[in-house]
BAMI-336256 format. One line per 10 residues: number of its first residue (from 1); their letters; for each residue x, y, z of C-alpha. Coordinates in Angstrom, 3 decimals. Layout:
<sites>
NUM) A) X/Y/Z  ...
</sites>
This chain:
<sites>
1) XXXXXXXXXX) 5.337/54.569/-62.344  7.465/51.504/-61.449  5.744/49.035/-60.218  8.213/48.863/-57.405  7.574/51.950/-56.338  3.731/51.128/-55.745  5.285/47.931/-53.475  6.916/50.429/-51.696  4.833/52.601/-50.389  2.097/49.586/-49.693
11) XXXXXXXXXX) 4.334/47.765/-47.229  3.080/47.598/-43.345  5.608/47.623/-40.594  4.764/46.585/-36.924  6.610/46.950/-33.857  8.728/43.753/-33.009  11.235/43.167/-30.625  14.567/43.822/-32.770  18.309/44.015/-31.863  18.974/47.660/-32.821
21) XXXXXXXXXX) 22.937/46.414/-33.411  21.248/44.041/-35.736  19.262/46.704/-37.639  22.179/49.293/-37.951  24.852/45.964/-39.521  22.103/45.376/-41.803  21.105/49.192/-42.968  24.992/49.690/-43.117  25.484/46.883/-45.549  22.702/48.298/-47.381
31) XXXXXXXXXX) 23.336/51.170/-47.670  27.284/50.736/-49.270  25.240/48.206/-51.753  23.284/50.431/-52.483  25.881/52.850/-53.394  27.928/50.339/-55.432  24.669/49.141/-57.398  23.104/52.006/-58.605  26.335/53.887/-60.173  27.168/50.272/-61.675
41) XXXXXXXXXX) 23.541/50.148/-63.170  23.693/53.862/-64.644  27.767/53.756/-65.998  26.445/49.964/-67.955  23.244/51.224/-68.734  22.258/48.005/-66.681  17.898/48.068/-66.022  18.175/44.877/-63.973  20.666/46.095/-61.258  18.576/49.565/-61.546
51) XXXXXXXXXX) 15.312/47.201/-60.558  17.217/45.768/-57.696  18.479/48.854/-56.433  14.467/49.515/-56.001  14.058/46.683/-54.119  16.749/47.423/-51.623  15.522/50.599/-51.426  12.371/49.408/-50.100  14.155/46.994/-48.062  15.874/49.836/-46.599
61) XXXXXXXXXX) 12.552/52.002/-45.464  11.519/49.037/-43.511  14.772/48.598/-41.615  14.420/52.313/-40.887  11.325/52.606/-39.455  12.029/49.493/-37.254  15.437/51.162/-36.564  13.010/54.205/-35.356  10.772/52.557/-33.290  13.613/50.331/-31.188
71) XXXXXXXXXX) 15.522/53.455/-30.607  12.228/54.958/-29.157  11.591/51.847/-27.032  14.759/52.750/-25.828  14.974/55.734/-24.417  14.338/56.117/-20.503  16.142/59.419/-19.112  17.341/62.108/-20.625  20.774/60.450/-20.690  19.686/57.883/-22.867
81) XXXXXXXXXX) 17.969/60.610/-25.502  21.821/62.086/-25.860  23.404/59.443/-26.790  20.779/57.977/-28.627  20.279/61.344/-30.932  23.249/60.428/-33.031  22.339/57.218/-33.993  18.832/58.368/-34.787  21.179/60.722/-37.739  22.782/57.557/-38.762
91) XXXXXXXXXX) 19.730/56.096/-38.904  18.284/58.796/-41.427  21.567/58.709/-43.168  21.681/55.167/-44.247  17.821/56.539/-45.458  19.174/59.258/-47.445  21.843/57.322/-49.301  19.046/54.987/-50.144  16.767/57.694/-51.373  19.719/59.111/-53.361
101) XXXXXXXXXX) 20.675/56.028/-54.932  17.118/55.137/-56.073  17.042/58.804/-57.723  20.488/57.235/-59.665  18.819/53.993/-60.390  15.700/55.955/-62.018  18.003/57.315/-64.518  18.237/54.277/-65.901  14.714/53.102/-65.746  13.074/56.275/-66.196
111) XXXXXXXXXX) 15.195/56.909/-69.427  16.124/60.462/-68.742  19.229/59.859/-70.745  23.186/59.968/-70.269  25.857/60.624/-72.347  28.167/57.690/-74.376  31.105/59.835/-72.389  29.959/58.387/-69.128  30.875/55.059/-70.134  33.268/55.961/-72.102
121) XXXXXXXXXX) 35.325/57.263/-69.130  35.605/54.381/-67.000  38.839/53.436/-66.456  40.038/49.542/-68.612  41.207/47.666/-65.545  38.151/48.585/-63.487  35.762/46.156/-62.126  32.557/45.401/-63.172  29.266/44.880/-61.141  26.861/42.316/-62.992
131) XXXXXXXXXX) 23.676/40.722/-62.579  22.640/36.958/-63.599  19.887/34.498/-62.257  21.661/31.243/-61.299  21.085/28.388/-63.833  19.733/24.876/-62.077  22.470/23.406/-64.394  25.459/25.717/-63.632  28.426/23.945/-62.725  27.955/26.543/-59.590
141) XXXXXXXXXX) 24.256/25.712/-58.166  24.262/24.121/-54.664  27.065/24.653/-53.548  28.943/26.699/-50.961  31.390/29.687/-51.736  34.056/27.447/-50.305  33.412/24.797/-52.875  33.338/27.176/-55.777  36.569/28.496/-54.469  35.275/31.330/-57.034
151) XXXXXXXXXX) 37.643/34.448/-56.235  40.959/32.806/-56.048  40.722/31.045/-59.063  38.472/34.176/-61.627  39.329/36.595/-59.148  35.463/37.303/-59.585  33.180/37.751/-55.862  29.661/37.165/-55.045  28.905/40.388/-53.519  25.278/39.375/-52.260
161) XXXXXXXXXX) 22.466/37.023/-53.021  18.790/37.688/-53.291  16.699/34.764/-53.000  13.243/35.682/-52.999  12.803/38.144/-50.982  15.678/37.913/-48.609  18.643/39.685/-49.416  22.443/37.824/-48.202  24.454/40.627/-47.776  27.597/39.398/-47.063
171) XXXXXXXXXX) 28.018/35.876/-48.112  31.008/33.433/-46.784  32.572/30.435/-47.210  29.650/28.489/-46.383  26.979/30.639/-48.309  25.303/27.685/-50.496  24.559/29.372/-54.532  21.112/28.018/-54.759  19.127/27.726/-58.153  17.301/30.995/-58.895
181) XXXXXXXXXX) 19.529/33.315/-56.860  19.987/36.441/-58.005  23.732/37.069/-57.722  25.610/40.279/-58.139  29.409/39.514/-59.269  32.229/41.771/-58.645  35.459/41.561/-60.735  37.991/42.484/-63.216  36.324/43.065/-66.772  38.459/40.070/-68.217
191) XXXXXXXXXX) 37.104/37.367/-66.080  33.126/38.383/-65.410  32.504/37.575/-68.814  32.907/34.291/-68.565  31.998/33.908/-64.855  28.786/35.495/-65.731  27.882/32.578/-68.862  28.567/29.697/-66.302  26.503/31.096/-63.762  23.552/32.186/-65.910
201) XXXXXXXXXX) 23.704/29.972/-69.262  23.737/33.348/-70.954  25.966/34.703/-73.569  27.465/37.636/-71.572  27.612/40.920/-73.673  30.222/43.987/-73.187  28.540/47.173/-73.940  30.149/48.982/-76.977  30.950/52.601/-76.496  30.851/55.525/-78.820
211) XXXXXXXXXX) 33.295/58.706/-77.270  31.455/61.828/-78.862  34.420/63.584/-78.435  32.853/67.429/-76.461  35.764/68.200/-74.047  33.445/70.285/-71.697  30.861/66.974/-71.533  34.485/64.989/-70.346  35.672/67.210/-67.805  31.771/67.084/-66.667
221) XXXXXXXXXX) 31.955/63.243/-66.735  35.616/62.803/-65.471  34.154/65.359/-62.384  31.340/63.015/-61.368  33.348/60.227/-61.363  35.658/61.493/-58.998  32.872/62.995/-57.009  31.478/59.583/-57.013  34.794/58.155/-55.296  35.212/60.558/-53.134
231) XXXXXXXXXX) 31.844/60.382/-51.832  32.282/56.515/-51.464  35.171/57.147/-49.096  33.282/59.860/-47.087  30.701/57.380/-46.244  33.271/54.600/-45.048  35.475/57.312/-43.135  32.001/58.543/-41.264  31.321/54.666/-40.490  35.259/54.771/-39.074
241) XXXXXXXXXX) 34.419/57.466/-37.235  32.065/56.145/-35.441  33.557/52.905/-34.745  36.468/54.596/-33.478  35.169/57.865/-32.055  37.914/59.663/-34.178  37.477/63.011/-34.621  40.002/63.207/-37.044  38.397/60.756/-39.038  34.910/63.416/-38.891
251) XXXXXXXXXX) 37.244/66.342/-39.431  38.516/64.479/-43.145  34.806/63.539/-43.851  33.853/67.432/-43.381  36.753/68.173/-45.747  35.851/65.343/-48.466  32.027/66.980/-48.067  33.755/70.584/-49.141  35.474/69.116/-51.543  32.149/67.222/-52.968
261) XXXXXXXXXX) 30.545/70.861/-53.206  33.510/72.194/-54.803  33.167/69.775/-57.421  29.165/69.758/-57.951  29.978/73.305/-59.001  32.284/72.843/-61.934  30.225/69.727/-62.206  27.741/72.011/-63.364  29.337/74.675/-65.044  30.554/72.235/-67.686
271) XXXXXXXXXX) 27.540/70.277/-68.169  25.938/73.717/-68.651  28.435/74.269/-71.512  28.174/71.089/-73.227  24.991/71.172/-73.776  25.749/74.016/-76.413  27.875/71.482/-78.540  25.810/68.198/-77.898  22.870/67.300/-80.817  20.571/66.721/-78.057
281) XXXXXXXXXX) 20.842/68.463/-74.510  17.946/66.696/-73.150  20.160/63.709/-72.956  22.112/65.298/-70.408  19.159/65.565/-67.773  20.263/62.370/-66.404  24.004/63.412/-65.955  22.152/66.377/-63.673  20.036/63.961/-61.662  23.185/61.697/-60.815
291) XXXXXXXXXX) 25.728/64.984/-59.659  22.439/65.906/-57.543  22.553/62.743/-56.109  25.922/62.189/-55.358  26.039/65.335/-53.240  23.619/64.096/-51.408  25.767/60.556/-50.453  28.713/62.919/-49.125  26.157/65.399/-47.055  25.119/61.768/-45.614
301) XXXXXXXXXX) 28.139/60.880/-44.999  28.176/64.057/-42.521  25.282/63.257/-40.979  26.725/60.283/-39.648  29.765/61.818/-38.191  28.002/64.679/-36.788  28.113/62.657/-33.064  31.662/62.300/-33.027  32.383/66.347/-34.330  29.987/67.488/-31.264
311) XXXXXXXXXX) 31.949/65.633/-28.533  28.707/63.458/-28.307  29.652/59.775/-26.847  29.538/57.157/-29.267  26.630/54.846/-27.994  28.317/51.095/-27.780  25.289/49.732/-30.295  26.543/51.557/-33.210  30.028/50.715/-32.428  29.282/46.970/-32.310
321) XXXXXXXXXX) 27.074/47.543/-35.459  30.207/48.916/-37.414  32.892/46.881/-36.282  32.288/43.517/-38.954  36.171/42.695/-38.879  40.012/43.427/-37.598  40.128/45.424/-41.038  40.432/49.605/-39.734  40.745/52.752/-41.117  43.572/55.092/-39.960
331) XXXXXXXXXX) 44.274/58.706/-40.860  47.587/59.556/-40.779  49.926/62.316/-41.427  53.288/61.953/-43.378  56.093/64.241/-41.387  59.032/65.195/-43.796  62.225/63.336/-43.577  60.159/60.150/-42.422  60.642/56.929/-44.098  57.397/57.100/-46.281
341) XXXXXXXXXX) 58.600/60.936/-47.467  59.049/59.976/-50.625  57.790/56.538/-51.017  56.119/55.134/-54.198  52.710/53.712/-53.991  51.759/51.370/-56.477  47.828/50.466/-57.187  47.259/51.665/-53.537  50.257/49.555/-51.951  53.078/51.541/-50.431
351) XXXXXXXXXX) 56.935/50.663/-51.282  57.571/49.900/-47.667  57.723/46.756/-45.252  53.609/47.447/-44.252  50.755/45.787/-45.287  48.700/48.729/-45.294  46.909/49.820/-47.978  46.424/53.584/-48.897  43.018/54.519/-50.403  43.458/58.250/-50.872
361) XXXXXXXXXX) 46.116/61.366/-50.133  44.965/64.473/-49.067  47.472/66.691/-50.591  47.711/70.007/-49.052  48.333/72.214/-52.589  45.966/69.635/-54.582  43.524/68.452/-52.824  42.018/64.751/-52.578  44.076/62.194/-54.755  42.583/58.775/-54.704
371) XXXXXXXXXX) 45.794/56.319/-54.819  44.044/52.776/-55.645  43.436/52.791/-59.494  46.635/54.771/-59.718  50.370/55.492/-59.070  51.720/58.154/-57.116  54.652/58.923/-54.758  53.862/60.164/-51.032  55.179/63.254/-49.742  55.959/65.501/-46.606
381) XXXXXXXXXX) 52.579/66.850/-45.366  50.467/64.685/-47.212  47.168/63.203/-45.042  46.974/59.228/-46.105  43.887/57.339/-45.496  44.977/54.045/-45.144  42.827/50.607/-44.634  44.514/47.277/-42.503  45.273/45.606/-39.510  45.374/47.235/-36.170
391) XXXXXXXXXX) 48.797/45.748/-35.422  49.639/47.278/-39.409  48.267/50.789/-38.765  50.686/51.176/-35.555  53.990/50.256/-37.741  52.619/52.438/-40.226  51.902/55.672/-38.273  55.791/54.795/-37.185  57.221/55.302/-40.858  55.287/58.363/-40.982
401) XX) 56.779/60.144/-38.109  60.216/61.472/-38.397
</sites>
């Protein structure tokens, strides 16, 4: 066993007064890190972020069961156990994701084994998710983000800090990089590299990949990639949702959950099948484990909606706890003959006077299309999912009508 897993369990959690808004922010931010960490840590074959994965999981039981016992302090009249019922299912959602993304991190740890193809099939231009202690003589140690000035000029992001025990979720501009942080980097694969060296003092490595070439194991790995995605967006349209008590935000998170099942099943067939033509099938209990898992992220992501498809009223303390900025995310249909009929979108940005950004089409003949690693042209009927400004999203459901 882990020895995190032993912490886990062993950890004693007492009633304290606790802002429940407080609570949710944090088991929200945890829970999309947790996401984002443990697929990173199985497609690099990374142990370290696996290991911190664990420790966020852990950090995630205790916000839940202090989550559970506010929400219980809470309730007064039967009014209050209404609207209080969803939040209890966001509550156990947030706890799900973690659980699933510990089962992803264990693939790693646990060596249950994956195949070369899963690496393999990430995409060149995508970014990378690293891990490195800060060095007490990195050009980089005490001092703030702001000082760094670290995205703008590597286009590289501290995504969070751990320091200790204490996890910074969402450092800013005055977030001091203290000796002995754990940092997790975000960026394009050209410019971690480096990044990564000054931070830690470390030679950074890239992984080398060998493509064994079995076209059912690629259509299995291209499959859970996608799922992957897909699932990632269900969870941040459920969050949307809420914030905005959008049922037609719910109703796309229902369809990206059919569309996750869909998947898991060919997911499955063709794992099935390549492990006819692979030299040793056992490798592919891992790439089982992590289609499993994901499934499990976009039935989560359901669970959080489910308030806002039963007519239930969104409770104000989970709409302060998911509104962090003026950022939104808009649904929007495309009528033919509009002015973005027939637009080109480029890496995600429309050819069009918005600053909108589309994340994914929901064609009606092809399904989900997910528009930000690639090219595509927009088209009568289509359903965009778009992220920006409120003042952006109003000019933008403009172009779309006719």
């Amino acid at each position: 066993m882990d020895p995190l897993e032993g912490e886990a369990s062993s950890v004693s959690v007492e009633y304290e007064p606790v802002s429940v808004k407080d609570v949710l922010v944090e088991m929200k931010d945890t829970a999309e890190l947790l996401i984002d960490l443990s697929y990173s840590a199985v497609l690099h074959r990374n142990a370290d972020l696996a290991r911190e994965v664990l420790r966020l999981e852990e950090r995630m039981n205790v916000l839940e069961l202090r989550a559970r016992m506010s929400l219980m302090m809470a309730v007064r009249k039967p009014a209050d156990a209404e609207e209080l019922a969803p939040v209890l299912g966001i509550v156990a959602a947030a706890d799900a994701i973690s659980d699933a993304a510990g089962d992803i991190a264990k693939i790693v740890l646990e060596e249950m084994g994956l195949p070369e193809a899963m690496r393999a099939a990430l995409p060149e231009a995508a970014e990378v998710l690293v891990r490195g202690v800060v060095d007490p003589d990195s050009e980089y140690s005490d001092r703030t983000l702001e000082d760094i000035d670290l995205e703008s000029e590597t286009g590289v992001r501290i995504i969070a800090l751990r320091r200790g025990e204490d996890w910074l979720l969402n450092p800013g501009p005055t977030t001091t990089v203290s000796s002995g942080d754990v940092a997790l980097l975000r960026g394009p694969d050209t410019a971690i590299g480096d990044v990564c060296e000054v931070l830690t003092g470390e030679v950074y490595e890239t992984p080398t990949v060998d493509d064994p070439g079995i076209p059912d194991l690629e259509r299995a790995v291209d499959t859970i990639i996608h799922m992957k995605n897909l699932s990632e967006l269900a969870v941040d349209l459920a969050y949307s949702s809420v914030l905005f008590d959008s049922a037609e935000l719910a109703e796309e998170v229902r369809n990206l959950e059919v569309e996750v099942d869909a998947m898991q099943s060919r997911f499955e067939a063709w794992t099935l099948r390549a492990a006819a033509d692979a030299e040793d099938p056992v490798a592919l209990r891992g790439l089982i484990r992590l289609g499993t898992s994901t499934e499990v992220i976009s039935d989560a992501a359901i669970d959080i909606s489910e308030g806002v498809l039963r007519d239930i009223e969104v409770h104000p303390v989970v709409q302060l706890a998911v509104q962090e900025s003026d950022e939104i995310i808009t649904r929007v249909e495309i009528e033919p003959g509009s002015e973005l009929d027939g637009t080109a979108v480029a890496a995600g940005v429309p050819d069009v006077e918005s600053t909108m950004s589309v994340i994914a089409i929901r064609r009606p003949d092809e399904g989900w299309l997910l528009v930000t690693d690639a090219d595509a042209e927009l088209r009568g009927g289509d359903v965009l999912i778009s992220k920006g400004t409120r003042t952006a999203a109003e000019a933008f459901e403009e172009l779309a009508r006719a």
